[in-house]
VEXDREN-2710 file (C-alpha; in Angstrom, 1 decimal):
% VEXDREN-2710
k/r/px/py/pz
1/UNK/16.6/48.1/12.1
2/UNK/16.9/44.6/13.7
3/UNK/20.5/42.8/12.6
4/UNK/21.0/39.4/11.6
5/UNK/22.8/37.2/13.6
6/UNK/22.8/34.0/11.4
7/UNK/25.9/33.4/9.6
8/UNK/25.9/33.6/5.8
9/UNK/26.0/29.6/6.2
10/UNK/22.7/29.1/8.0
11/UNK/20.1/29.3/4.9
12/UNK/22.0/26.4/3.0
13/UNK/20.0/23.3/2.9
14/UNK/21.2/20.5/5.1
15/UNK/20.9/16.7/4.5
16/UNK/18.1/14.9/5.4
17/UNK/17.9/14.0/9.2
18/UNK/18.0/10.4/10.1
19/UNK/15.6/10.6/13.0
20/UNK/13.3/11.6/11.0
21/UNK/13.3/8.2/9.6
22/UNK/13.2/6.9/13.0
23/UNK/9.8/8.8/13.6
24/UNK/7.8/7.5/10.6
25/UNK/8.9/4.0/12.1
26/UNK/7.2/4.6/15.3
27/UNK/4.6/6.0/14.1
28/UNK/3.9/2.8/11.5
29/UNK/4.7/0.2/14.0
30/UNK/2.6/2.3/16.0
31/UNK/-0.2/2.0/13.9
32/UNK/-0.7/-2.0/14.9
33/UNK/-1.1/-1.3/18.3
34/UNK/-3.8/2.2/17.2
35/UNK/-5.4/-0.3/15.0
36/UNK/-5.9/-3.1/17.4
37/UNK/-7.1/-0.7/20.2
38/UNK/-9.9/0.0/17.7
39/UNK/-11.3/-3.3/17.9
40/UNK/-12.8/-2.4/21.2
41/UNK/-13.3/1.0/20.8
42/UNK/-16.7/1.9/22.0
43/UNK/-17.2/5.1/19.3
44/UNK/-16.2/4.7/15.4
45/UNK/-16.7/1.9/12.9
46/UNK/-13.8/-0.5/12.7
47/UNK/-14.2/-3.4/10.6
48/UNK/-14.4/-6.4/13.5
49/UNK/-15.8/-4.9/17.1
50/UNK/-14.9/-7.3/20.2
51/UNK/-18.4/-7.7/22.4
52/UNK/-17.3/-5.7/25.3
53/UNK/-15.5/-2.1/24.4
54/UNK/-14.7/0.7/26.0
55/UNK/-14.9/4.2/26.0
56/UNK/-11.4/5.0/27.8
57/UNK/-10.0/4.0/24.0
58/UNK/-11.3/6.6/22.6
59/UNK/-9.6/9.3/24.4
60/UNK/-6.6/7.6/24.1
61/UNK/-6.9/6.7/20.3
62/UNK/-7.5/10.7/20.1
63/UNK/-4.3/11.6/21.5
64/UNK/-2.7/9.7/18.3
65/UNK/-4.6/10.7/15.7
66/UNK/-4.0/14.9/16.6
67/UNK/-0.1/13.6/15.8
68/UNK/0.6/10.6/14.0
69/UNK/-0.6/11.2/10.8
70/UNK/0.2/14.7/10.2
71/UNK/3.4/14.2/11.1
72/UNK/3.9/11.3/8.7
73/UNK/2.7/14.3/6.1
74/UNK/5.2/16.5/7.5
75/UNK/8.4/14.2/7.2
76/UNK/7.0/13.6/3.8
77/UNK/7.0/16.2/2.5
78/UNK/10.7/17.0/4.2
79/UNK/11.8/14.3/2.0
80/UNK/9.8/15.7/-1.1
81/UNK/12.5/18.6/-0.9
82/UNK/15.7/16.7/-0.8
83/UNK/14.2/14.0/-3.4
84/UNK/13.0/17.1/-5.7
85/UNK/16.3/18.8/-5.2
86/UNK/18.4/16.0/-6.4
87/UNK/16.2/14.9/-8.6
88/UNK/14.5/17.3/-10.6
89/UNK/10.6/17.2/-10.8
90/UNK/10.7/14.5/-13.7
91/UNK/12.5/11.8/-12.2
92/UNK/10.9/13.0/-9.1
93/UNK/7.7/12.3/-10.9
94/UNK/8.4/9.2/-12.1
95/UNK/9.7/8.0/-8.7
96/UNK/7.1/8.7/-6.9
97/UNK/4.4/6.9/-9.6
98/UNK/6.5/3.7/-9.2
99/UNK/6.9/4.2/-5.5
100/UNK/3.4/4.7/-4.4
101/UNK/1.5/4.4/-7.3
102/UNK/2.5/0.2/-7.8
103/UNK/2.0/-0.3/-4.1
104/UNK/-1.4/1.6/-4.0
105/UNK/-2.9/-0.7/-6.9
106/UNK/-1.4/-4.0/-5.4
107/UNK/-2.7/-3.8/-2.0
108/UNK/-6.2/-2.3/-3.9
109/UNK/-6.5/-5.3/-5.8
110/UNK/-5.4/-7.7/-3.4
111/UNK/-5.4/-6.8/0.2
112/UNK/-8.4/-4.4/0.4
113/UNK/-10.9/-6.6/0.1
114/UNK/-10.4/-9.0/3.0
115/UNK/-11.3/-6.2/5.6
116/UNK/-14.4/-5.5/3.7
117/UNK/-15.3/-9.1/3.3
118/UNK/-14.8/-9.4/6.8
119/UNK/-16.8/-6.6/8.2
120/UNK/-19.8/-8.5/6.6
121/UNK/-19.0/-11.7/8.2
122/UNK/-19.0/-10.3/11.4
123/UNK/-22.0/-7.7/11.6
124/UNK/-24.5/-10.6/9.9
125/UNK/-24.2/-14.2/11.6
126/UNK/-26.2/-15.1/8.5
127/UNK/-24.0/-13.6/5.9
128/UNK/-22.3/-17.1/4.2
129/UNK/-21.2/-15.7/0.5
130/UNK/-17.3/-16.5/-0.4
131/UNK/-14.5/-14.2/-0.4
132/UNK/-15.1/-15.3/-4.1
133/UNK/-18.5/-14.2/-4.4
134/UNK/-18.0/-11.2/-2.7
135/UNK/-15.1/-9.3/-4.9
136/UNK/-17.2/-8.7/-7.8
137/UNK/-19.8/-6.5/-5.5
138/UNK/-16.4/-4.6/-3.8
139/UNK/-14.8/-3.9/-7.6
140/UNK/-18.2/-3.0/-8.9
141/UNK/-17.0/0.9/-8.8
142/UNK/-18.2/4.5/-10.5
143/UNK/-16.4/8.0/-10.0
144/UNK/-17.5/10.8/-8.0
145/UNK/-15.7/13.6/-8.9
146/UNK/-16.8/15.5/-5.5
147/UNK/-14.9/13.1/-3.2
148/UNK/-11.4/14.6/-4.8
149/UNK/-8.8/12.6/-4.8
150/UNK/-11.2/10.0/-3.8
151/UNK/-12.3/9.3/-6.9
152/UNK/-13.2/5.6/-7.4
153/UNK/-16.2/5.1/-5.5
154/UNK/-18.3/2.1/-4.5
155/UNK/-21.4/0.5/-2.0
156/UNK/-18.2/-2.1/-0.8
157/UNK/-15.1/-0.6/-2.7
158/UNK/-12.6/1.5/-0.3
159/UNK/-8.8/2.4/-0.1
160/UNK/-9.1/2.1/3.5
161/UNK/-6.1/2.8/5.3
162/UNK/-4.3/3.4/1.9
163/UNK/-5.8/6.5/1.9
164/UNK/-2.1/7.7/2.9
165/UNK/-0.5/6.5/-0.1
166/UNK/-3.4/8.1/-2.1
167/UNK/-3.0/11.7/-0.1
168/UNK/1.1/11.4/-0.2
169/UNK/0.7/10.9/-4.1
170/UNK/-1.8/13.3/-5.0
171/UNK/-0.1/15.9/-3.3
172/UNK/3.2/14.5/-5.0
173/UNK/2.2/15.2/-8.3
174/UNK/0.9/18.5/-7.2
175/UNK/4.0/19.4/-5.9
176/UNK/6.2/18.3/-8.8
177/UNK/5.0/20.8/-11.5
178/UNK/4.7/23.9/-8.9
179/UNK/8.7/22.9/-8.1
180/UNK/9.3/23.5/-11.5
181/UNK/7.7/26.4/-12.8
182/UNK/7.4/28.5/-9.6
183/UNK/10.1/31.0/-9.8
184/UNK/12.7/30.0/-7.2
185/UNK/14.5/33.1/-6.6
186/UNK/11.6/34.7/-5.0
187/UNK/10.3/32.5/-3.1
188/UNK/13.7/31.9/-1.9
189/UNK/14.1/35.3/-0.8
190/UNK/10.4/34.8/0.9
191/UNK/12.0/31.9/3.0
192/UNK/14.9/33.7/3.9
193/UNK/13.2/36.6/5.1
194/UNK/10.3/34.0/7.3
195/UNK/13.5/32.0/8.7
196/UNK/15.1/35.0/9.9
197/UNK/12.0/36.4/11.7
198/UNK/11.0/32.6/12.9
199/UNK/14.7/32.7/14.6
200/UNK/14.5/36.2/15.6
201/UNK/11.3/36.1/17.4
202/UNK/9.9/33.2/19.3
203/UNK/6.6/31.3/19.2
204/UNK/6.0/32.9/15.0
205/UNK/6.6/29.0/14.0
206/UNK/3.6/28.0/16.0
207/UNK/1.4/30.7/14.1
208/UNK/0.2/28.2/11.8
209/UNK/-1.4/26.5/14.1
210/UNK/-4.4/29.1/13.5
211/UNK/-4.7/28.0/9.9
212/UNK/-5.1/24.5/11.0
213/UNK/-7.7/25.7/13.7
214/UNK/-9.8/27.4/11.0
215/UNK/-10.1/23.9/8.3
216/UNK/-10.8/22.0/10.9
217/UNK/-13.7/24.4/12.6
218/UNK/-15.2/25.1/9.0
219/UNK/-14.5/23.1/6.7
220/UNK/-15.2/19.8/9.4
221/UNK/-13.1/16.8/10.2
222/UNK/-13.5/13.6/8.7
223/UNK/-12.8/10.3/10.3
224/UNK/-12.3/7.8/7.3
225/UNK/-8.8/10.1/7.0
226/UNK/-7.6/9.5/10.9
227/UNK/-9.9/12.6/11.8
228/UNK/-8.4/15.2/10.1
229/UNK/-10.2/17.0/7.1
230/UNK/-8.2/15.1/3.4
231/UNK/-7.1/18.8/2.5
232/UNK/-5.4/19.4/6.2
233/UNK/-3.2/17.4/5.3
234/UNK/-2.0/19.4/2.0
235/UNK/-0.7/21.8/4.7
236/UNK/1.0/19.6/6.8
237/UNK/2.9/18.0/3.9
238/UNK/3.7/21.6/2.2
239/UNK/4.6/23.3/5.7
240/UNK/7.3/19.8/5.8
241/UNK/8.6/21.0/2.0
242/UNK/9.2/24.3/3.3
243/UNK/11.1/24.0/6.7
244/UNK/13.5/21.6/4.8
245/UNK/14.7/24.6/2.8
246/UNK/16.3/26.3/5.6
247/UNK/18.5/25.1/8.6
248/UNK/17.3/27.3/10.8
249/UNK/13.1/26.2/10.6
250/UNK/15.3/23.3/12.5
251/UNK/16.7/25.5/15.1
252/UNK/13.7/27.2/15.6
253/UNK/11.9/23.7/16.2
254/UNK/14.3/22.7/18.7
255/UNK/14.3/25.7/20.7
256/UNK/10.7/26.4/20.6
257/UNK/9.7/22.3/21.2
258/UNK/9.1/22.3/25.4
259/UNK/6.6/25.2/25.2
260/UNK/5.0/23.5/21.8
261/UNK/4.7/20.5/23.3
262/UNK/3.0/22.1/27.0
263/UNK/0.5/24.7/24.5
264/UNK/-0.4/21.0/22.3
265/UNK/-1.0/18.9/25.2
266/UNK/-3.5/22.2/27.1
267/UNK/-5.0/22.6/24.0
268/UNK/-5.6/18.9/23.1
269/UNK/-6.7/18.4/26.8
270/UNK/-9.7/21.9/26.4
271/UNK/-10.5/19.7/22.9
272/UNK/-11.4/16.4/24.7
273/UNK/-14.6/17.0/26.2
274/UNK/-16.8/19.1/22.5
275/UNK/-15.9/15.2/21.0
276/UNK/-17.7/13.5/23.9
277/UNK/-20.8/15.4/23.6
278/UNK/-23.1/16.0/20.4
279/UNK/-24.3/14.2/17.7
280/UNK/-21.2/14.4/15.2
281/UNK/-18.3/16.7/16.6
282/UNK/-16.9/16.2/13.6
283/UNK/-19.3/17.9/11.3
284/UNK/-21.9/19.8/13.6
285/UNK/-22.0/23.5/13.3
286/UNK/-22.7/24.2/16.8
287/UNK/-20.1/26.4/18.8
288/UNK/-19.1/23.9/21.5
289/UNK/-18.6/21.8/18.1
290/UNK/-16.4/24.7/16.1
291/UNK/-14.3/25.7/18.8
292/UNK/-13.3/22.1/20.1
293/UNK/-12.3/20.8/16.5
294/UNK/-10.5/24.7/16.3
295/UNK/-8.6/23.9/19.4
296/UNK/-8.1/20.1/17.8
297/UNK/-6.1/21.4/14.7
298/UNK/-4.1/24.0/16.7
299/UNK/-3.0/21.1/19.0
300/UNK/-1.9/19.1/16.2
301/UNK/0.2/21.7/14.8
302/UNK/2.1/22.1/18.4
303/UNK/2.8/19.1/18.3
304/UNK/4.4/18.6/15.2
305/UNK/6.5/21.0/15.7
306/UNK/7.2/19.5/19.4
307/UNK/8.1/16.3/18.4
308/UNK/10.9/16.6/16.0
309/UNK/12.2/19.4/18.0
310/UNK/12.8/17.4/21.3
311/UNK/13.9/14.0/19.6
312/UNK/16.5/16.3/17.5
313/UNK/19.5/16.4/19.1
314/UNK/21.9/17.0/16.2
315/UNK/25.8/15.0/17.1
316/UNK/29.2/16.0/16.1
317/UNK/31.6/13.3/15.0
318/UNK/34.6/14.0/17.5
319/UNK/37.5/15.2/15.9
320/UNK/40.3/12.6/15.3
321/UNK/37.4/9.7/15.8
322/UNK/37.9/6.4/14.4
323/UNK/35.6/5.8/11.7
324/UNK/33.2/3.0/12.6
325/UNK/34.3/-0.5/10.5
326/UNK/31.2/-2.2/10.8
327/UNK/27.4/-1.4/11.4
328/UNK/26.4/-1.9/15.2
329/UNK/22.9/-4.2/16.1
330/UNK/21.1/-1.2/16.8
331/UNK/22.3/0.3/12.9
332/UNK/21.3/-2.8/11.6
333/UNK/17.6/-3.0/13.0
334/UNK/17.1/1.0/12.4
335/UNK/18.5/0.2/8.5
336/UNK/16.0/-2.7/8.5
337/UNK/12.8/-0.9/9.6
338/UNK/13.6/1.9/7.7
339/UNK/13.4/0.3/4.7
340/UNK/9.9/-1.7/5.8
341/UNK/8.0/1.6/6.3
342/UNK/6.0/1.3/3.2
343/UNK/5.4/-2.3/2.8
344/UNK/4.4/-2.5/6.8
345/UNK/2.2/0.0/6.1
346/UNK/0.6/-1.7/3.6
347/UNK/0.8/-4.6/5.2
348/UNK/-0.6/-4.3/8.6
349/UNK/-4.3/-3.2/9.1
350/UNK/-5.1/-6.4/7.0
351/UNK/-3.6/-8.3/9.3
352/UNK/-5.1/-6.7/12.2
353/UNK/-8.6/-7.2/10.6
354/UNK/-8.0/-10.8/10.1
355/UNK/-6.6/-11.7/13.3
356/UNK/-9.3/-9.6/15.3
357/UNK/-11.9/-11.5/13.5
358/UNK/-11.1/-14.7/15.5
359/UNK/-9.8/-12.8/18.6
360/UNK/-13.1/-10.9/19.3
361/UNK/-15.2/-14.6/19.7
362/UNK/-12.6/-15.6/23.0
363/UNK/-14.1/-15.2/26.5
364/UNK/-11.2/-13.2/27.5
365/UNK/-10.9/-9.6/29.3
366/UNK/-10.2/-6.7/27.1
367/UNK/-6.3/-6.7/28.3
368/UNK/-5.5/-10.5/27.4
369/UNK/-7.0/-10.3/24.1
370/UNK/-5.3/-6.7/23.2
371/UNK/-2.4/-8.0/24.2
372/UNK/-2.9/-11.2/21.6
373/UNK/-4.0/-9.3/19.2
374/UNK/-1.2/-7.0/18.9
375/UNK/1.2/-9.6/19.3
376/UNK/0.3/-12.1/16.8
377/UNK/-0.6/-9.2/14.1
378/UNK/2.8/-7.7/14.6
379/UNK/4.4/-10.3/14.2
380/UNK/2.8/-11.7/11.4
381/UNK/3.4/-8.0/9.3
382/UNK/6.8/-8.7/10.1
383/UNK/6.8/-12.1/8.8
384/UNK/4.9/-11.0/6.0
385/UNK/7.6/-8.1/5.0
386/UNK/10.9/-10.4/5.5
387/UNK/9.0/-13.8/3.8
388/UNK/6.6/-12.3/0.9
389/UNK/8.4/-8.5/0.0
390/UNK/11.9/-8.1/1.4
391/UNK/13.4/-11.4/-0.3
392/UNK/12.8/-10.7/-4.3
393/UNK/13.8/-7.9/-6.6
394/UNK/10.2/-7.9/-8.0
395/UNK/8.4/-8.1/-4.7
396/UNK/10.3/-5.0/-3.8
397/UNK/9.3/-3.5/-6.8
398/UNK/6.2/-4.1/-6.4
399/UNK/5.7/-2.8/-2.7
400/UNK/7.4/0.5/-3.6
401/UNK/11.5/-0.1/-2.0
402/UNK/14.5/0.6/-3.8
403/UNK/16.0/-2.7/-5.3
END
């Protein structure tokens, strides 16, 4: 029989990481620059196209999406176990309704329609109707139940990129009742005994990675959600909830995060070329199809569990250390953008939209007008956030912070 060597210590839950934090920041204000690289992407759909593109975008845009957003999915749902554990799954309920829920019908009602509107303006030189004129056709809405959590449908009407907030909360709300009813004592014997052969054995935290392969060569890959199929995402966010219940899921990450991060990158790399060839890589049923979006979602997987791993780097205050008096410049930004994540979010492909619709019309080489782009919508999200959101308790409120 195989001993333990954790101490009795090692299954308690820990606090929640602050690098963690630092990661969803990255990976938001990353989004401007994935957004903007879209505008002269020679593949997809984006809203406003610039006149010359580029294929060499969309291998690079591809090397975000196998991370980004799952690992947003992953640190939320880290943070659903520390929220649900001090909260309890009412308040937790509750919270996350306000939180997401207020932000999600805003930015439905007032933000999503401009990208929309715009798309028409620049496909059709002839199309002349108002922003006024056109809201009516983009609200005029039915359901489709089949399209799950999707529900409001429409010939105009999207979430676009809020599709996030709608995933995060749907699987919120799932979450909160299972928390509650689920019987704990079992299934926190079950964790135990999967930390203890995660630590005990390596590469078992990368097993996963097969389940991911298998939704996303059957079930398809969808690129309204960042390329990933909506209910992949379900397991990124629940796999999150469950390494936050045991210290040594972090252990294991960090020991096990160089050889994640070499299988992701190979894997990712034998992916590239079944998305370059074929009608619809995403859907088709053909093997070079299947086995290309299998070795996709076991790439992804990798390197979620690569990234936190190699950024944490857990520090020890010394002993006898002064404690610090005041908050240092870097504290201060990190305590800002933490704070912006959602309302950036929101925010920012908007912008992007907006700004690319004049950009795309300048006689300018794709570098100079990437660069503007990027520039000028980044810095008018940021404007946006500290002008329109940050400053008042009900515009806070309103784009889901903490007054």
């Amino acid at each position: 029989m195989a001993t333990r060597t954790e101490s009795p210590q090692a299954a308690l839950p820990e606090p929640r990481r602050p690098e963690l934090d630092a990661m969803r920041m990255l990976v938001v204000v990353g989004l401007v620059f994935f957004h903007s690289a879209l505008v002269f992407a020679t593949e997809g759909d984006f809203y406003v196209t610039n006149a010359e593109t580029t294929e060499a975008i969309t291998v690079i845009a591809g090397f975000g999406v196998v991370w980004a957003m799952p690992l947003l999915f992953l640190i939320s749902g880290l943070g659903a176990w520390h929220s649900l554990r001090s909260r309890g799954a009412g308040t937790f309920t509750k919270e996350r309704l306000l939180r997401l829920g207020v932000p999600l019908l805003l930015a439905t009602l007032l933000l999503n329609p401009l990208p929309q509107w715009l798309r028409q303006r620049s496909s059709d030189p002839h199309y002349d109707e108002s922003y006024a004129g056109f809201l009516p056709r983009f609200f005029d809405v039915h359901l489709e139940f089949d399209e799950l959590p999707f529900l409001v449908q429409g010939e105009y009407f999207e979430t676009g990129h809020l599709w996030f907030v709608v995933l995060l909360l749907t699987f919120s709300l799932m979450l909160a009742p299972l928390h509650r009813f689920l019987p704990h004592e079992p299934c926190r014997r079950l964790a135990d005994r999967v930390a203890a052969v995660t630590l005990r054995r390596r590469g078992v935290v990368l097993l996963p990675a097969l389940a991911f392969a298998a939704i996303c060569a059957f079930a398809g890959m969808e690129e309204d959600y960042a390329g990933w199929h909506r209910w992949s995402y379900l397991l990124f966010f629940a796999a999150g909830f469950a390494l936050a219940a045991d210290t040594r899921f972090r252990t294991v990450m960090r020991r096990d995060a160089r050889p994640a991060a070499c299988l992701g990158a190979l894997l990712f790399v034998a992916a590239a070329p079944g998305f370059t060839t074929g009608d619809d890589p995403f859907t088709d049923t053909t093997p070079p199809a299947v086995v290309s979006r299998a070795l996709f979602g076991a790439a992804g997987w990798c390197l979620v569990v690569a990234i936190p791993g190699l950024l944490d780097r857990p520090r020890q205050q010394p002993s006898g250390a002064p404690a610090p008096t005041a908050p240092t410049t870097r504290q201060r930004v990190y305590g800002y953008l933490a704070a912006a994540v959602l309302p950036l979010y929101v925010l920012h492909q908007p912008i992007v939209v907006a700004v690319a619709y004049f950009v795309v019309g300048w006689a300018a080489p794709i570098p100079v007008e990437y660069v503007v782009l990027v520039t000028i919508s980044l810095a008018l999200t940021l404007a946006a956030y500290e002008l329109l959101v940050r400053r008042t308790r009900v515009t806070r409120f309103l784009f889901g912070m903490r007054g």
